[in-house]
C-alpha positions in Angstrom: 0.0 0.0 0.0 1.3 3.3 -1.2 1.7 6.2 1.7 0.4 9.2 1.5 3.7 10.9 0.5 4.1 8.6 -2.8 0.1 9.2 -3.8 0.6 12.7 -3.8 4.3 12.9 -5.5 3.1 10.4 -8.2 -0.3 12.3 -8.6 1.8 15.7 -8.8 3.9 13.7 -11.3 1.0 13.1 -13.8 -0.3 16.5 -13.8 2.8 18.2 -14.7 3.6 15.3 -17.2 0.1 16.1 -18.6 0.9 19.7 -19.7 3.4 20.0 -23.3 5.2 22.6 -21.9 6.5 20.6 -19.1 6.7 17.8 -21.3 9.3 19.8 -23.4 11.2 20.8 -20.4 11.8 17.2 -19.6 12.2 15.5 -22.1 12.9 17.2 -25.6 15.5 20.1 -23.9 17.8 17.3 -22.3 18.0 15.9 -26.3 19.1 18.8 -27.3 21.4 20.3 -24.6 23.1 17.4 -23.5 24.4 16.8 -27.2 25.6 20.3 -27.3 27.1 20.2 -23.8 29.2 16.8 -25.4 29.9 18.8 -28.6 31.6 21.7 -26.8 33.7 19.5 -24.6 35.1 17.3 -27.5 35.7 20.4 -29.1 37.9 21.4 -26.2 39.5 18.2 -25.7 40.1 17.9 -29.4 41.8 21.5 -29.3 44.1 20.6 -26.7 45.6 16.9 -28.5 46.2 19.3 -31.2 48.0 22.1 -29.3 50.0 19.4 -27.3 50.7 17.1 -30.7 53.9 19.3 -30.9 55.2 21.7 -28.2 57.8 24.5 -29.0 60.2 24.8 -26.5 63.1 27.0 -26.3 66.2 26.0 -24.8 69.4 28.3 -23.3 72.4 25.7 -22.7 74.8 27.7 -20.1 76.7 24.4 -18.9 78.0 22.8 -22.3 78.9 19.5 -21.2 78.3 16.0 -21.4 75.0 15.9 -19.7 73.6 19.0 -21.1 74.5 18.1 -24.5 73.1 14.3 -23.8 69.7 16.5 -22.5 69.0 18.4 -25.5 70.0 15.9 -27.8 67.3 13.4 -25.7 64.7 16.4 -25.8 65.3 16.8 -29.7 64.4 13.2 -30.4 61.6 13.3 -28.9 58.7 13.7 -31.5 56.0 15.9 -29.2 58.9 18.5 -29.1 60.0 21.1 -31.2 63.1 21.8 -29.5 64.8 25.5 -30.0 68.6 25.9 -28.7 69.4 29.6 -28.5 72.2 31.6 -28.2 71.9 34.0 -26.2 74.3 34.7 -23.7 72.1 35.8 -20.5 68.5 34.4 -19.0 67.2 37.7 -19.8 68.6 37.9 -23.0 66.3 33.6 -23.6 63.5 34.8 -22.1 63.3 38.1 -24.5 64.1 35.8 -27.0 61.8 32.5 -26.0 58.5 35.7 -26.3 59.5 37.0 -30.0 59.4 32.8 -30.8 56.0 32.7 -29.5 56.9 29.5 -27.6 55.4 28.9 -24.2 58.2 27.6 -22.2 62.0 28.2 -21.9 64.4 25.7 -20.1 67.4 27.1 -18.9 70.7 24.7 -17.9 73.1 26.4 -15.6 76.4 26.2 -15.7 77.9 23.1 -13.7 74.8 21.1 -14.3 77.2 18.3 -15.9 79.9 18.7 -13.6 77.5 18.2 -10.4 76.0 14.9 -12.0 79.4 13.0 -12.6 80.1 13.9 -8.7 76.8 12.7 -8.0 75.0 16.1 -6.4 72.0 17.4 -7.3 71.5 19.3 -10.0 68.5 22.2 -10.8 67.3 23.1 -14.5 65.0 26.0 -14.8 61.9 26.2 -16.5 60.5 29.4 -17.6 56.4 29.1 -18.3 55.1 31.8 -20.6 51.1 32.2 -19.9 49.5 34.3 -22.5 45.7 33.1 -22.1 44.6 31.0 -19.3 43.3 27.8 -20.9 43.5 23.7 -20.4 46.2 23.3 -22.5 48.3 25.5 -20.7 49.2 23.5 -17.7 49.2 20.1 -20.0 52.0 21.9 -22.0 54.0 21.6 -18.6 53.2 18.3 -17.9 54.6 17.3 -21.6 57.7 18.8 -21.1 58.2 18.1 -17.2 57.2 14.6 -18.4 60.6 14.1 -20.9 62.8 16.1 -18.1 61.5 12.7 -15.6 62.6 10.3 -18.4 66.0 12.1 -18.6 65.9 12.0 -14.9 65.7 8.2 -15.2 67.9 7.4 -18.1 70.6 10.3 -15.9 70.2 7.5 -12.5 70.5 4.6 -14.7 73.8 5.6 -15.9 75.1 7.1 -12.9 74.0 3.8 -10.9 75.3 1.4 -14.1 79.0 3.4 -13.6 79.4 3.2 -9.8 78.4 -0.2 -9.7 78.4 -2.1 -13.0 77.7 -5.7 -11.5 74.2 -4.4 -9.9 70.9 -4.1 -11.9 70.0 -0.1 -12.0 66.3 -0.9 -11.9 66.5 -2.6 -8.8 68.5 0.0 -7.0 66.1 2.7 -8.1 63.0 1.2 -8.0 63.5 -1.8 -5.3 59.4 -2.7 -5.3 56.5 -2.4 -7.3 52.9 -1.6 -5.7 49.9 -3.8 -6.6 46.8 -2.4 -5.9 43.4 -3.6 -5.1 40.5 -3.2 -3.6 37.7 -5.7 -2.1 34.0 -4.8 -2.3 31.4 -6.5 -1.9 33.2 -10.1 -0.8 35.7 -10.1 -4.1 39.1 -8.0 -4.2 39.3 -6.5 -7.7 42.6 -5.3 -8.9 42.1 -2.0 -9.2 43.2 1.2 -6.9 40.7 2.3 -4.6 40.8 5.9 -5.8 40.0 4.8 -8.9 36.8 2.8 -8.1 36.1 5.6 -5.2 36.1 8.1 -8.4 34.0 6.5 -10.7 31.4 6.1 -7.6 31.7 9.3 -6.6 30.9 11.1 -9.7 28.0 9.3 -11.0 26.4 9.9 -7.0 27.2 13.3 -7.6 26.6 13.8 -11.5 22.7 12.4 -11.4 20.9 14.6 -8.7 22.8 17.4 -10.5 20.9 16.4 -13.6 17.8 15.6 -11.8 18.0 18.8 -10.3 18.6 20.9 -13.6 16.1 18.5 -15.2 13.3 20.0 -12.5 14.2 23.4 -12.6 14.0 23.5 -16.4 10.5 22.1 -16.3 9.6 24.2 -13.4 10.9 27.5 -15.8 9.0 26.2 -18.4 5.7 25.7 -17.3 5.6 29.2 -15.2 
């Protein structure tokens, strides 16, 4: 038996459905806003694979040794970026530079970058963002380019580790362990992180009463 609640939600139910307008609000505006809403955010995703397909980068190389040389040779094959060595003699002299090229990042190697590797300290390279419109695919442009300065990183260990010790495996010095993650729900363990499956829950709970909600207020606008 239905309480008193549902008989009056599912009788208010049938008299809105009964009049076009709300009918319209319901049902034909979410056919065609929703396809737009998709439209505009392949558009935006499809802008920003072809912005990041090649980067320009611009490159000031004050250290001129082995590493540095082995770094911008390593960044030139790389086929996502368009790698620019200047030759300017000062920071300020690249980064004036780096803005009449148009490119939106500058990388600058300091001198001693190669000389502090081979003795096995830390080393620093600069990079230089140029933000001219505030966009997605300005902060994926770092990530590209951060992304082939990790790889560097890695190949720069592997050597350094291979040298000092050649009889030992550099992979197992630098990365000793793997992580296997998973998750049980529900009685079975899934392999899969738990930030992942926690994401994928959490926006669904979240993304349908948002619809709902916009779905009842559009009806509501249109049948005032």
């Amino acid at each position: 038996m239905r309480s008193p609640l549902a008989t009056i939600v599912i009788k208010e139910l049938k008299d809105l459905l009964r009049d076009p307008r709300v009918f319209l609000g319901i049902v034909v505006m979410p056919i065609i806003i929703f396809p737009i809403m998709g439209g505009a955010v392949s558009m935006a995703q499809t802008s920003t694979y072809e912005a990041l397909k090649t980067v320009k980068v611009a490159c000031l190389n004050l250290d001129h040794g082995q590493w540095s040389e082995e770094l911008i040779s390593f960044m030139d094959s790389n086929q996502q970026i368009d790698l620019i060595v200047l030759d300017a003699q000062s920071v300020q002299d690249a980064v004036a530079e780096t803005a009449k090229l148009d490119a939106p990042m500058l990388i600058v190697i300091p001198k001693g970058f190669s000389e502090n590797l081979s003795s096995y300290t830390p080393a620093v390279i600069s990079t230089i963002y140029f933000v001219k419109k505030y966009s997605f695919t300005e902060p994926a442009i770092g990530d590209v380019v951060n992304s082939v300065l990790h790889e560097f990183s890695e190949l720069v260990s592997s050597k350094l580790v291979e040298s000092a010790a050649p009889n030992v495996n550099p992979e197992a010095v630098l990365a000793p362990f793997s992580i296997q993650e998973e998750t049980w729900i529900k009685g079975n363990v899934v392999r899969i992180a738990p930030e992942q499956l926690i994401g994928v829950v959490l926006s669904q709970s979240i993304m349908l009463p948002v619809v709902i909600m916009v779905l009842i207020l559009v009806a509501a606008q249109v049948a005032a």
